[in-house]
CHARMM internal coordinates of N, CA and C (Angstrom, degrees):
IC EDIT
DIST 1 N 1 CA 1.4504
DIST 1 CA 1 C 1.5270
ANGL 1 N 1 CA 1 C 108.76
DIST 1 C 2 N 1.1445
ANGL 1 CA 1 C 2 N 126.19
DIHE 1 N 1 CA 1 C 2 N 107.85
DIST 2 N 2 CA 1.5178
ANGL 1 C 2 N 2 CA 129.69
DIHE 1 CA 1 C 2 N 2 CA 140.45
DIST 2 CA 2 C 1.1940
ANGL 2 N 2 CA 2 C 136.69
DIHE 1 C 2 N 2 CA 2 C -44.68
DIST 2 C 3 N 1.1857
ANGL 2 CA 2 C 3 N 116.32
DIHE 2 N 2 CA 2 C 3 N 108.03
DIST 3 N 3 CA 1.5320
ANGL 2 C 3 N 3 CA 143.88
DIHE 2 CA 2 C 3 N 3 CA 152.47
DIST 3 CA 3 C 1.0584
ANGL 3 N 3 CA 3 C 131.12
DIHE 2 C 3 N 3 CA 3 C -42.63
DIST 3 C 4 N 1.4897
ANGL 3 CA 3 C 4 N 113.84
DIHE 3 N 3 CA 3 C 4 N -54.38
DIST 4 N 4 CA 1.4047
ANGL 3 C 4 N 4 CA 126.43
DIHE 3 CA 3 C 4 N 4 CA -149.50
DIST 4 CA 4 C 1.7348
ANGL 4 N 4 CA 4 C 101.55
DIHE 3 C 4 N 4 CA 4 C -67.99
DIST 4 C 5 N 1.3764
ANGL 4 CA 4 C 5 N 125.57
DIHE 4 N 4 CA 4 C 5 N 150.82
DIST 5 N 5 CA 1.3363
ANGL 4 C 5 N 5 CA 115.20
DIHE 4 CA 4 C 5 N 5 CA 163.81
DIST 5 CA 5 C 2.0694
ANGL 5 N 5 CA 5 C 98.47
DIHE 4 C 5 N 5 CA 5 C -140.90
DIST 5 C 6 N 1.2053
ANGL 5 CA 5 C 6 N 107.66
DIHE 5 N 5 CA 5 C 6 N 28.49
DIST 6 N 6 CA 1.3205
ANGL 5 C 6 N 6 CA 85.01
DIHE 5 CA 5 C 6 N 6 CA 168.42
DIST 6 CA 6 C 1.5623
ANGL 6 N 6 CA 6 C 134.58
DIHE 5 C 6 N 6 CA 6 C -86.07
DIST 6 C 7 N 1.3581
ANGL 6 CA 6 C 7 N 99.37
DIHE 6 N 6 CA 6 C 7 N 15.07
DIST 7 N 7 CA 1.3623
ANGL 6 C 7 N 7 CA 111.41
DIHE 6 CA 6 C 7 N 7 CA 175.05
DIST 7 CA 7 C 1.6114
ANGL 7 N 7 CA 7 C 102.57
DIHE 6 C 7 N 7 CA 7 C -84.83
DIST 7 C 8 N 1.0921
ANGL 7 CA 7 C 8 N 123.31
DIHE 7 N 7 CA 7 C 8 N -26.14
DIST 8 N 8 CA 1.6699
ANGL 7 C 8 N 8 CA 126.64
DIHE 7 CA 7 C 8 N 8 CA -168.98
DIST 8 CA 8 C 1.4133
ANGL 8 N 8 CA 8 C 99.22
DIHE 7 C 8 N 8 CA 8 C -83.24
DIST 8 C 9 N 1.5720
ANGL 8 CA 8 C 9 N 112.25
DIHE 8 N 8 CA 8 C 9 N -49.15
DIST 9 N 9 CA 1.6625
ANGL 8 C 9 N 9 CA 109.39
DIHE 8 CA 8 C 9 N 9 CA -175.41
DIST 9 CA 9 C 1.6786
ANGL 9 N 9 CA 9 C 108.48
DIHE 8 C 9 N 9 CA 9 C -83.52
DIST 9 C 10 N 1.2969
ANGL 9 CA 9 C 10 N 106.33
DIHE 9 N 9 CA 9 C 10 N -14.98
DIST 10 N 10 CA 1.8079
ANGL 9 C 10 N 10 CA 84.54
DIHE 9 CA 9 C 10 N 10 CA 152.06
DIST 10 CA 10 C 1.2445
ANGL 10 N 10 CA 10 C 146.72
DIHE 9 C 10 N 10 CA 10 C -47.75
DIST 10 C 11 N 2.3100
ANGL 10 CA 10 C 11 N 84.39
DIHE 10 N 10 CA 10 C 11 N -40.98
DIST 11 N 11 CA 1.2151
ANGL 10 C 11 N 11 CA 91.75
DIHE 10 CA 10 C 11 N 11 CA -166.48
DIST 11 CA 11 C 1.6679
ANGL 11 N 11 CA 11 C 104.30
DIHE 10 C 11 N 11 CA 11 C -84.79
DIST 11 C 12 N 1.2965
ANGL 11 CA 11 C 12 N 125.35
DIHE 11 N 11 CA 11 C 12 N -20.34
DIST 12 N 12 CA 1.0607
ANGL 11 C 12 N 12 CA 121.76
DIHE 11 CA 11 C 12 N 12 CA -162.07
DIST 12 CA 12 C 1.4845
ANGL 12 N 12 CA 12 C 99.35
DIHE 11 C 12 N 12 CA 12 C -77.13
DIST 12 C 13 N 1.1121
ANGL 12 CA 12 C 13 N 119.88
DIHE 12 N 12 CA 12 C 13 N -32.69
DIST 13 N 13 CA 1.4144
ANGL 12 C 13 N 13 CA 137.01
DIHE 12 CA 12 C 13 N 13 CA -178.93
DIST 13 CA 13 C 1.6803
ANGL 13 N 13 CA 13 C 111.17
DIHE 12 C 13 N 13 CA 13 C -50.16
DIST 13 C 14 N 1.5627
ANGL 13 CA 13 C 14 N 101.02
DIHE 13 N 13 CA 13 C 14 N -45.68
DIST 14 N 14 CA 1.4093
ANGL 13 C 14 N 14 CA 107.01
DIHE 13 CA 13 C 14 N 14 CA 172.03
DIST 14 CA 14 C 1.5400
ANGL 14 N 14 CA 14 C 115.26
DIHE 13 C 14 N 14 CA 14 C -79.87
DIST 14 C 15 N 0.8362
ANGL 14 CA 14 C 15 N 129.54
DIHE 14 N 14 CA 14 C 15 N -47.40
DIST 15 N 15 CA 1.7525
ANGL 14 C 15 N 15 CA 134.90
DIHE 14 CA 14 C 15 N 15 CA 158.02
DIST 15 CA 15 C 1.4197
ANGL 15 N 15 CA 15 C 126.25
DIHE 14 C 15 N 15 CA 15 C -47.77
DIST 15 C 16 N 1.3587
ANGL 15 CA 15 C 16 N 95.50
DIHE 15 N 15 CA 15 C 16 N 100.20
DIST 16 N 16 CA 2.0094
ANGL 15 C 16 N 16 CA 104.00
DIHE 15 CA 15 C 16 N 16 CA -175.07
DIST 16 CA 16 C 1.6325
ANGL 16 N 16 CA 16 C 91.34
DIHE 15 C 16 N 16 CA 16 C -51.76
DIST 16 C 17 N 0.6521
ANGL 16 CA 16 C 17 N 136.10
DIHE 16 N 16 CA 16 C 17 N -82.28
DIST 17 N 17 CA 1.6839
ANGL 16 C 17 N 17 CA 149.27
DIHE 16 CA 16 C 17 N 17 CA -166.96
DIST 17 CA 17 C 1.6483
ANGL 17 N 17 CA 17 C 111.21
DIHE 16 C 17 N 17 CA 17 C -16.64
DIST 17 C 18 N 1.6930
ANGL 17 CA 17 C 18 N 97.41
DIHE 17 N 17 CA 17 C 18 N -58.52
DIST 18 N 18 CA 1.6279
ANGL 17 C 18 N 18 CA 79.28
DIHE 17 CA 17 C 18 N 18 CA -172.72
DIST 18 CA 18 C 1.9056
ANGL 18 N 18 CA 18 C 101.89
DIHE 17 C 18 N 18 CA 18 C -115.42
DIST 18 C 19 N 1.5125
ANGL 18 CA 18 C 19 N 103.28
DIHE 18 N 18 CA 18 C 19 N 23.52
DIST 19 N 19 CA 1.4353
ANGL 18 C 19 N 19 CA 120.17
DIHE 18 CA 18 C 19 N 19 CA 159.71
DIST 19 CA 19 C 2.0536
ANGL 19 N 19 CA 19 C 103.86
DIHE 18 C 19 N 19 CA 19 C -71.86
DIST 19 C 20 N 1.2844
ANGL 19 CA 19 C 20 N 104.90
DIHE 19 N 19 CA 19 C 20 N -75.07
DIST 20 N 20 CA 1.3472
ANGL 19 C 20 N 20 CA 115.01
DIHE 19 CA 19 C 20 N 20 CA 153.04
DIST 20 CA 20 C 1.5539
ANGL 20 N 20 CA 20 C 121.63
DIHE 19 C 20 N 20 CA 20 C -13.27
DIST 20 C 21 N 1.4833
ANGL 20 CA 20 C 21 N 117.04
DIHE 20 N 20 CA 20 C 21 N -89.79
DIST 21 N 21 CA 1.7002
ANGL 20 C 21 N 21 CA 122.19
DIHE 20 CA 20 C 21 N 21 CA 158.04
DIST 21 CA 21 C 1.4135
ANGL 21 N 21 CA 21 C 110.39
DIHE 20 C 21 N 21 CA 21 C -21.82
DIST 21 C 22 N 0.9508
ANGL 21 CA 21 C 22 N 126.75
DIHE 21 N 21 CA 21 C 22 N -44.07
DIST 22 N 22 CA 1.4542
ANGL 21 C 22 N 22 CA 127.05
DIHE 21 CA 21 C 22 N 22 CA -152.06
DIST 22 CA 22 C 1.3110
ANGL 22 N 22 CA 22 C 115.02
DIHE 21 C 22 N 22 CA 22 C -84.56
DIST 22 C 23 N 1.4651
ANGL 22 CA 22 C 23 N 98.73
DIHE 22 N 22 CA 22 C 23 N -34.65
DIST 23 N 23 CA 1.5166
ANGL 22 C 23 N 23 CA 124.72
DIHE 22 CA 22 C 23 N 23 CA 173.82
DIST 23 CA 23 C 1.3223
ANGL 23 N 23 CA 23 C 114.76
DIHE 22 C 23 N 23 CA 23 C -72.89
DIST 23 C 24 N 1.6215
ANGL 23 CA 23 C 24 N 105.68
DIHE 23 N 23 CA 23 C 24 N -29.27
DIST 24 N 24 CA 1.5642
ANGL 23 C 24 N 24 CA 92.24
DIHE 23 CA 23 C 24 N 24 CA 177.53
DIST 24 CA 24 C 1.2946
ANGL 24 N 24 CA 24 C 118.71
DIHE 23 C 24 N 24 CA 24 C -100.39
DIST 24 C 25 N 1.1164
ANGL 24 CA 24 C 25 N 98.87
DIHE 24 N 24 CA 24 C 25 N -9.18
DIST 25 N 25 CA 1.7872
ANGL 24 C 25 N 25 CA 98.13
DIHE 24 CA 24 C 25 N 25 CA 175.29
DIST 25 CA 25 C 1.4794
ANGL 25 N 25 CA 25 C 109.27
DIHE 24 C 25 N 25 CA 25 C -64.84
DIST 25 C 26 N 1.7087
ANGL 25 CA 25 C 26 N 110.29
DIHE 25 N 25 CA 25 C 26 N -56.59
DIST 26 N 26 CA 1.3344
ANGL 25 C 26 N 26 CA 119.42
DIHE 25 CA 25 C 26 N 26 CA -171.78
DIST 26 CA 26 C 2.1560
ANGL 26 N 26 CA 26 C 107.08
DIHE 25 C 26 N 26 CA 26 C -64.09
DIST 26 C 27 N 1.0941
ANGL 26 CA 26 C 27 N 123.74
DIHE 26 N 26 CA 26 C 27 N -7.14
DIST 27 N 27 CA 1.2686
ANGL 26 C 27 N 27 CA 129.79
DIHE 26 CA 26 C 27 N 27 CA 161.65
DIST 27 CA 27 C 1.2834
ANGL 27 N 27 CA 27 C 105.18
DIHE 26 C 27 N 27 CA 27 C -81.31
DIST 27 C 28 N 1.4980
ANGL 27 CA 27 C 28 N 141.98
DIHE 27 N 27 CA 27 C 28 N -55.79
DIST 28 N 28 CA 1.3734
ANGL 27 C 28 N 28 CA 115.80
DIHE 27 CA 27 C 28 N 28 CA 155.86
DIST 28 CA 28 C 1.1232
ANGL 28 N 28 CA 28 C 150.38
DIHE 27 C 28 N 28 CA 28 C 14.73
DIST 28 C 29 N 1.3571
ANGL 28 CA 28 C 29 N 76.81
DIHE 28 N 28 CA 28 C 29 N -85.10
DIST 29 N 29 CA 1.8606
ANGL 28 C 29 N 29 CA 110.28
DIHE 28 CA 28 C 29 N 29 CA -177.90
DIST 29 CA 29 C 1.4162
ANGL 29 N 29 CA 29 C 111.49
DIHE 28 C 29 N 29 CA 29 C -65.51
DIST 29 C 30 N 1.6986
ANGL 29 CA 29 C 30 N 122.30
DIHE 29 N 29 CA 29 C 30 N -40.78
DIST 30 N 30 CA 1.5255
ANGL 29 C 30 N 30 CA 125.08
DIHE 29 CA 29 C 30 N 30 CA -170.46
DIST 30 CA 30 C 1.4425
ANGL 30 N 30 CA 30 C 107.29
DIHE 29 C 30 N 30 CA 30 C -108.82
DIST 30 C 31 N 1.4872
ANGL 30 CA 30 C 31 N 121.20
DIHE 30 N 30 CA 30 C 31 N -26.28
DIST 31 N 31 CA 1.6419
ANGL 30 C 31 N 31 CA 91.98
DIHE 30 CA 30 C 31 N 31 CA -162.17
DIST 31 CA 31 C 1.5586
ANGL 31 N 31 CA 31 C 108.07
DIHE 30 C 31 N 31 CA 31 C -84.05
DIST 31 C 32 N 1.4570
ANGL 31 CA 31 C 32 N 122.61
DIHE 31 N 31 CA 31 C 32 N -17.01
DIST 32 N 32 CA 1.7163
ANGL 31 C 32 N 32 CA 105.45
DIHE 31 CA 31 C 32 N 32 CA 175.20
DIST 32 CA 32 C 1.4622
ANGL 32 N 32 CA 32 C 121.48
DIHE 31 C 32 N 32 CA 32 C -66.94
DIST 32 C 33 N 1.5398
ANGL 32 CA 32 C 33 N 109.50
DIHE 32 N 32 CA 32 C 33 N -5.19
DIST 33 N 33 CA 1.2571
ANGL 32 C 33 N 33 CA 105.21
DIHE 32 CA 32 C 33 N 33 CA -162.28
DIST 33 CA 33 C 1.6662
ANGL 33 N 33 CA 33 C 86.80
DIHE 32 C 33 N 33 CA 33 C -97.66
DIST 33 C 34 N 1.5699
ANGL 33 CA 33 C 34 N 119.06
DIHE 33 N 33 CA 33 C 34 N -50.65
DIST 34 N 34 CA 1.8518
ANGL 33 C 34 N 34 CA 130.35
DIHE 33 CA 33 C 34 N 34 CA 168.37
DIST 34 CA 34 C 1.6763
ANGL 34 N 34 CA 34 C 104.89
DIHE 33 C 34 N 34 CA 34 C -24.36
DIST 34 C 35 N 1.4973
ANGL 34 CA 34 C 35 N 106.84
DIHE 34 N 34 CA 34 C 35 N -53.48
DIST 35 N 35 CA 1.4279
ANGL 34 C 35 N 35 CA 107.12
DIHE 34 CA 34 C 35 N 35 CA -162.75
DIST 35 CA 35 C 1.7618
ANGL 35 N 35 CA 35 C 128.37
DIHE 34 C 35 N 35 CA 35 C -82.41
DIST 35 C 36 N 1.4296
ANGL 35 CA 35 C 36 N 83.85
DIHE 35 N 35 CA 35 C 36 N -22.12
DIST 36 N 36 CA 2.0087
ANGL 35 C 36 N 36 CA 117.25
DIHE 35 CA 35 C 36 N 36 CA 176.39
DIST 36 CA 36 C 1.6717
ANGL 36 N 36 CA 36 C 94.84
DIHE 35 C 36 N 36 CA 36 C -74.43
DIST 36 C 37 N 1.4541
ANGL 36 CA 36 C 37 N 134.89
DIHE 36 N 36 CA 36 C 37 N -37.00
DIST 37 N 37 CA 1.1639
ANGL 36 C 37 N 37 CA 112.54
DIHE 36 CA 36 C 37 N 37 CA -142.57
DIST 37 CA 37 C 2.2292
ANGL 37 N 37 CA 37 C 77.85
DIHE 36 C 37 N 37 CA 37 C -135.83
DIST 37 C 38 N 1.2803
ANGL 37 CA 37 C 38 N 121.23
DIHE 37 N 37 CA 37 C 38 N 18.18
DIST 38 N 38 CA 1.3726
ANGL 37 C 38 N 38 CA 127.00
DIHE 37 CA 37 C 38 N 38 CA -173.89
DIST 38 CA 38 C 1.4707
ANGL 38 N 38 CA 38 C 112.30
DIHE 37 C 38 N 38 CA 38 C 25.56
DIST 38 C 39 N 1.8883
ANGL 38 CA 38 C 39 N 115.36
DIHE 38 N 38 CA 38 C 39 N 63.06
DIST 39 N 39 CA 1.3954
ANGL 38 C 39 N 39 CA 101.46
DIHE 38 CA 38 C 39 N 39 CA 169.79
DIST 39 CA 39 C 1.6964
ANGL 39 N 39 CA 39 C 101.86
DIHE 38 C 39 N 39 CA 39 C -127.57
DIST 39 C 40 N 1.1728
ANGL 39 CA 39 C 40 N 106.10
DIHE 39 N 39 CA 39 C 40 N 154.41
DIST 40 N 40 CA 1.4071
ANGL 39 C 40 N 40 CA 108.50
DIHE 39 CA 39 C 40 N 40 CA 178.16
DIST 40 CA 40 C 1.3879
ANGL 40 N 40 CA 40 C 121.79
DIHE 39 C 40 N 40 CA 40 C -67.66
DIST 40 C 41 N 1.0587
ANGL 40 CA 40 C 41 N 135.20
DIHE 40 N 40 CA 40 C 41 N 145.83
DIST 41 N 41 CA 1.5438
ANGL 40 C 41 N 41 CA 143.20
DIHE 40 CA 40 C 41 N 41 CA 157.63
DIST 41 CA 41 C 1.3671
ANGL 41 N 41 CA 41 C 108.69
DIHE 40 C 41 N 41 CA 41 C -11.48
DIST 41 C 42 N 1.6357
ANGL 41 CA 41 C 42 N 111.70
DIHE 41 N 41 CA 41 C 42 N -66.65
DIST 42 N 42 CA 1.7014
ANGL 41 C 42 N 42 CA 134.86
DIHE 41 CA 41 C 42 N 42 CA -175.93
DIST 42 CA 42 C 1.1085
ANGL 42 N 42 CA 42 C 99.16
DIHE 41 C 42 N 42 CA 42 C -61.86
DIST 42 C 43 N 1.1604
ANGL 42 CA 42 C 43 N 147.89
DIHE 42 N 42 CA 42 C 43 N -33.52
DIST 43 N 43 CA 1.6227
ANGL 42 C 43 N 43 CA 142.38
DIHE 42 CA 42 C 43 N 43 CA 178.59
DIST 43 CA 43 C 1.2837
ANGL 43 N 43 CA 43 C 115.35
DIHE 42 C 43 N 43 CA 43 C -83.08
DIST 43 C 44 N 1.3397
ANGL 43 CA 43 C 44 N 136.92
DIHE 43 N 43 CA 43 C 44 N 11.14
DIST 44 N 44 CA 1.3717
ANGL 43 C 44 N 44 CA 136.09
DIHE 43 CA 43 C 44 N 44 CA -166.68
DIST 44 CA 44 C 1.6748
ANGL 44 N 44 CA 44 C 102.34
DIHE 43 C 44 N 44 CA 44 C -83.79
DIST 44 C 45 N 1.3755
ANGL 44 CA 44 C 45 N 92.36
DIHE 44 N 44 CA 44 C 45 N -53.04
DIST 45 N 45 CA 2.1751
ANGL 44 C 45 N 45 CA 96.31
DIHE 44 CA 44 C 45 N 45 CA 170.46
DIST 45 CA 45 C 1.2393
ANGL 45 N 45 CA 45 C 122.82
DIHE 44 C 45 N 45 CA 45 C -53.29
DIST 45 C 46 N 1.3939
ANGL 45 CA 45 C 46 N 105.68
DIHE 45 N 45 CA 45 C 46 N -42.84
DIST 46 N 46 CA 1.6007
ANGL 45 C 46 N 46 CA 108.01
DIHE 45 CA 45 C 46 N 46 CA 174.16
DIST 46 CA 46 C 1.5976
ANGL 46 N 46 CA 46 C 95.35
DIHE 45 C 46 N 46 CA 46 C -59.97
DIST 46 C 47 N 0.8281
ANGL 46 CA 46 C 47 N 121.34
DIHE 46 N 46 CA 46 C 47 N -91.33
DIST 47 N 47 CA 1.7470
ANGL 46 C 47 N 47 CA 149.34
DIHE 46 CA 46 C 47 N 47 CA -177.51
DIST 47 CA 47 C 2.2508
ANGL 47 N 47 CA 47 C 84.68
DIHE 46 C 47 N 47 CA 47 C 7.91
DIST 47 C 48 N 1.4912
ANGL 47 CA 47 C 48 N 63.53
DIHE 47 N 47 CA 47 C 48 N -96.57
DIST 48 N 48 CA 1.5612
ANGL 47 C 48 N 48 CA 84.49
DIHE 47 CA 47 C 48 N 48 CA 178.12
DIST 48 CA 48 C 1.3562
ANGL 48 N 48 CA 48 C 160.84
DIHE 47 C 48 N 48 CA 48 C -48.47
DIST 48 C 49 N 2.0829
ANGL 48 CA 48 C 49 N 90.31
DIHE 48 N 48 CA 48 C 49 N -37.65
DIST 49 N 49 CA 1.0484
ANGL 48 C 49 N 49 CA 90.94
DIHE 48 CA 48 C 49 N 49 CA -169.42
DIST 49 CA 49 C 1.6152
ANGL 49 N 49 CA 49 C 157.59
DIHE 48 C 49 N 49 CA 49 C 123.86
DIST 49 C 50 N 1.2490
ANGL 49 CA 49 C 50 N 165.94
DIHE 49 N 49 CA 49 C 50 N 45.96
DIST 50 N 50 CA 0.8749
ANGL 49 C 50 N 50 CA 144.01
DIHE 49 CA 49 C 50 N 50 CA -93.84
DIST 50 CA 50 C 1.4933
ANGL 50 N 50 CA 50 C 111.50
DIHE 49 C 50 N 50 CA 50 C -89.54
DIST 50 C 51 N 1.1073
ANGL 50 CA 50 C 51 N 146.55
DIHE 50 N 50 CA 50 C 51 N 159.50
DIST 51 N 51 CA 1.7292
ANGL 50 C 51 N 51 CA 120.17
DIHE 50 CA 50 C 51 N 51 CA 2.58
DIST 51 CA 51 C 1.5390
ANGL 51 N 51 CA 51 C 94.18
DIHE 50 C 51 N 51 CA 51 C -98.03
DIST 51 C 52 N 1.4315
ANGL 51 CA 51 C 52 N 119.78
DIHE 51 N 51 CA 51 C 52 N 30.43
DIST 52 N 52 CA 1.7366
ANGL 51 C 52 N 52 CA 95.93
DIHE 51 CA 51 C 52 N 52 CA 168.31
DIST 52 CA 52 C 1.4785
ANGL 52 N 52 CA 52 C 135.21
DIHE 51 C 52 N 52 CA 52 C -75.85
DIST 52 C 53 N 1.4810
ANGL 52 CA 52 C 53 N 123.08
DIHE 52 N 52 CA 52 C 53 N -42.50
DIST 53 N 53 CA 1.2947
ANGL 52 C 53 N 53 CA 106.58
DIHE 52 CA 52 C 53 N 53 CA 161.96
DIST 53 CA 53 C 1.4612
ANGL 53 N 53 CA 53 C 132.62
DIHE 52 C 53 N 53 CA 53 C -31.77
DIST 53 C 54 N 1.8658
ANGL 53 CA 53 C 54 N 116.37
DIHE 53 N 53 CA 53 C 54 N -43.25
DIST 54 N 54 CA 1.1308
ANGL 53 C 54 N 54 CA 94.84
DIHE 53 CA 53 C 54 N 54 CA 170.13
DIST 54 CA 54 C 1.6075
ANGL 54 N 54 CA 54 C 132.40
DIHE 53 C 54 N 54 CA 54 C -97.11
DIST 54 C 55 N 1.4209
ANGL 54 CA 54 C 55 N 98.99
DIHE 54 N 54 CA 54 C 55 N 6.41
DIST 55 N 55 CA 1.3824
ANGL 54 C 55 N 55 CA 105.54
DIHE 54 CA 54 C 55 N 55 CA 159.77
DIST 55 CA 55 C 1.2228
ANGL 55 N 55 CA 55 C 104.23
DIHE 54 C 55 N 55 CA 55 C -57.53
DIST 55 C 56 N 1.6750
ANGL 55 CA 55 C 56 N 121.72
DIHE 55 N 55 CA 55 C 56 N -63.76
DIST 56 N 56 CA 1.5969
ANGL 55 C 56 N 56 CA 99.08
DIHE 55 CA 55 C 56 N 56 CA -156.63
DIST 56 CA 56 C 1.6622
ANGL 56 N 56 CA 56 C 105.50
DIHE 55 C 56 N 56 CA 56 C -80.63
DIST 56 C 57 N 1.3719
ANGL 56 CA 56 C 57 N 130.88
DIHE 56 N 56 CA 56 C 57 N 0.79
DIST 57 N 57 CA 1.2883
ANGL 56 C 57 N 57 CA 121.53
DIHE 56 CA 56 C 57 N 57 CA -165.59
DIST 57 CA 57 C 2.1951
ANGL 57 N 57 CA 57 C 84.72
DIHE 56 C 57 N 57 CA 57 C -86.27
DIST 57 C 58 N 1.3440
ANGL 57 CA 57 C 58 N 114.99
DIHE 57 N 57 CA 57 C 58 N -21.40
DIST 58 N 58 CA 1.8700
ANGL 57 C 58 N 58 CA 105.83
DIHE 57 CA 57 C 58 N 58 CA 175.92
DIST 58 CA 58 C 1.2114
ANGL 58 N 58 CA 58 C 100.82
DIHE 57 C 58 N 58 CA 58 C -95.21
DIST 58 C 59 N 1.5452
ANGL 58 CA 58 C 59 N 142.36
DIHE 58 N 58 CA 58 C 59 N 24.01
DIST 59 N 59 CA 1.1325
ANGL 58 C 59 N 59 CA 124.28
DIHE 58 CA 58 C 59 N 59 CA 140.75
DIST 59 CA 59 C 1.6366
ANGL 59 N 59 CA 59 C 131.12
DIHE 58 C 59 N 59 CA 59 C -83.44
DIST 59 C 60 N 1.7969
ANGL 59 CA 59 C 60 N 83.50
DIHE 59 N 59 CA 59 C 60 N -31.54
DIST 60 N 60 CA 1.8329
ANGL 59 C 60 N 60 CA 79.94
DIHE 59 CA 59 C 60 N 60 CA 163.26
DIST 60 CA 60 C 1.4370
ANGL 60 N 60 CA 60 C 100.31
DIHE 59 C 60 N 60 CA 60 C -91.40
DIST 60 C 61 N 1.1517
ANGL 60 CA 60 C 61 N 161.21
DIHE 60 N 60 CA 60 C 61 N 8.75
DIST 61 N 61 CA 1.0144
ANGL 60 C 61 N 61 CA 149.36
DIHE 60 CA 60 C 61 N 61 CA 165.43
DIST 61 CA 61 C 1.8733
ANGL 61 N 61 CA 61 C 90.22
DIHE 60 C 61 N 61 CA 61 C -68.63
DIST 61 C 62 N 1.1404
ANGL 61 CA 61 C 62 N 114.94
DIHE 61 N 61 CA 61 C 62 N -69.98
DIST 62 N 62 CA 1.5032
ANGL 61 C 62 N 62 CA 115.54
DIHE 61 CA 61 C 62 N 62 CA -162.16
DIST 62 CA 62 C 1.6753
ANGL 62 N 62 CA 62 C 114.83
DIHE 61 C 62 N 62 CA 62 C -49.48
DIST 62 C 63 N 1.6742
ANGL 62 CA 62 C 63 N 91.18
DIHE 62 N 62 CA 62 C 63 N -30.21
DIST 63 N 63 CA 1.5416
ANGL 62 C 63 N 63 CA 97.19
DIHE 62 CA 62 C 63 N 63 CA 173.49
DIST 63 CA 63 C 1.6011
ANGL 63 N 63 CA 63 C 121.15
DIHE 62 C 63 N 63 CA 63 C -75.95
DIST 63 C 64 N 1.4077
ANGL 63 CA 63 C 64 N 134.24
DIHE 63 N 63 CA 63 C 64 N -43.57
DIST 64 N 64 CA 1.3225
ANGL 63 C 64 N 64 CA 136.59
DIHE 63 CA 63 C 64 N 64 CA 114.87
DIST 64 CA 64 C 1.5258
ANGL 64 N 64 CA 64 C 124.58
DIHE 63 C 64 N 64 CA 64 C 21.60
DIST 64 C 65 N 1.5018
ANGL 64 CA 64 C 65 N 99.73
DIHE 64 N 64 CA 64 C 65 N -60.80
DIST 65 N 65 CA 1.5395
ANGL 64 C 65 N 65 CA 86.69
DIHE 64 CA 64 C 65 N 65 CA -166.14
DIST 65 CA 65 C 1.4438
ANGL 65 N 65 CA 65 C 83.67
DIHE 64 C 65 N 65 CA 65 C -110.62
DIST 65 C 66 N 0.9720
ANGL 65 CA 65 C 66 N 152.92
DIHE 65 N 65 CA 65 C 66 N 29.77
DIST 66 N 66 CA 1.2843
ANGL 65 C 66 N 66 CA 126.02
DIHE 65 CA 65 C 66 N 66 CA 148.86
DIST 66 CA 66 C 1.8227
ANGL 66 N 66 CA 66 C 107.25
DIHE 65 C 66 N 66 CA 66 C -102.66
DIST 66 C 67 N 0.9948
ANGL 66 CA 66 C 67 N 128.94
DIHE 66 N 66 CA 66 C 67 N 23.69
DIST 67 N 67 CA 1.2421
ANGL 66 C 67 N 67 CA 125.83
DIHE 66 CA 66 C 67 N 67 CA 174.67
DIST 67 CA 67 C 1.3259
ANGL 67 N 67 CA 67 C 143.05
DIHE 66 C 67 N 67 CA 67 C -104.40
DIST 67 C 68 N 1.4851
ANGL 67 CA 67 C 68 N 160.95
DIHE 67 N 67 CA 67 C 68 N 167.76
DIST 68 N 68 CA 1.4240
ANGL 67 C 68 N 68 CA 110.71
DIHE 67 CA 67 C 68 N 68 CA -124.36
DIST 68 CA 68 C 2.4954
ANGL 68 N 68 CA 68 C 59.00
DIHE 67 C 68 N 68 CA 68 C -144.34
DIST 68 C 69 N 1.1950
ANGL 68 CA 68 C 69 N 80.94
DIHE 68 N 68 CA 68 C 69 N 150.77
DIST 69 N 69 CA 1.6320
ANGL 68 C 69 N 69 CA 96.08
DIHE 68 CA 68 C 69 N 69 CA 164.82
DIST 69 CA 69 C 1.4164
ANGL 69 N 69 CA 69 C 111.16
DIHE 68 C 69 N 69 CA 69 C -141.73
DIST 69 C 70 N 1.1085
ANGL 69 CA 69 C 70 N 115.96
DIHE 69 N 69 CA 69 C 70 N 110.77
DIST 70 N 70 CA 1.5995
ANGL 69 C 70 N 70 CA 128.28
DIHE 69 CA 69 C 70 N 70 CA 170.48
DIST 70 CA 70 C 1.4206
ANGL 70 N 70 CA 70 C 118.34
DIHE 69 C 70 N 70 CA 70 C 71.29
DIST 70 C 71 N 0.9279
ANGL 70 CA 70 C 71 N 97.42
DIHE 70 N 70 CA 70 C 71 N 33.17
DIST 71 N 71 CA 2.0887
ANGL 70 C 71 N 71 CA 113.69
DIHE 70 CA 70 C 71 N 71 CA -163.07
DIST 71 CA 71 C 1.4716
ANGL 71 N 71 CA 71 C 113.73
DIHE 70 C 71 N 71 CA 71 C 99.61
DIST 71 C 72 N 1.0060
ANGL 71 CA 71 C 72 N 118.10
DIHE 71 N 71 CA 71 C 72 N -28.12
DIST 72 N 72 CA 1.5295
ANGL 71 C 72 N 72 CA 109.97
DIHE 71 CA 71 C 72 N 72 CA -153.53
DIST 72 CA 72 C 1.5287
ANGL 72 N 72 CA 72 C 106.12
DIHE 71 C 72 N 72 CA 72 C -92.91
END
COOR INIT
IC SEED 1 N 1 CA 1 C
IC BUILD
């Protein structure tokens, strides 16, 4: 079984479109909590800690890809 997905976030990486999407999903997920508790984005590692930033940055990822754009 394969794991790897950096071939997908390349591509998304290269694609304004679902570079964009991606960005807003994962703002979702973090900025009410950034703005409720006034910490910056950049302070989340300090804050927290590791591996949480990217825990919560693959929850909107997970939320992300389950979401439907224009039918598809």
């Amino acid at each position: 079984m394969r794991n790897d997905i950096s071939d997908l976030l390349g591509f998304i990486g290269r694609n304004e479109i679902w570079r964009d999407r991606l960005q807003k999903v994962a703002a979702e997920h973090l900025m009410p909590a950034l703005e409720e508790f006034a910490v910056d984005h950049d302070e989340i590692a300090e804050l927290l800690g590791e591996p949480w930033p990217g825990v919560l940055w693959g929850c909107g990822f997970e939320d992300f890809l389950g979401r439907r754009y224009g039918g598809r």
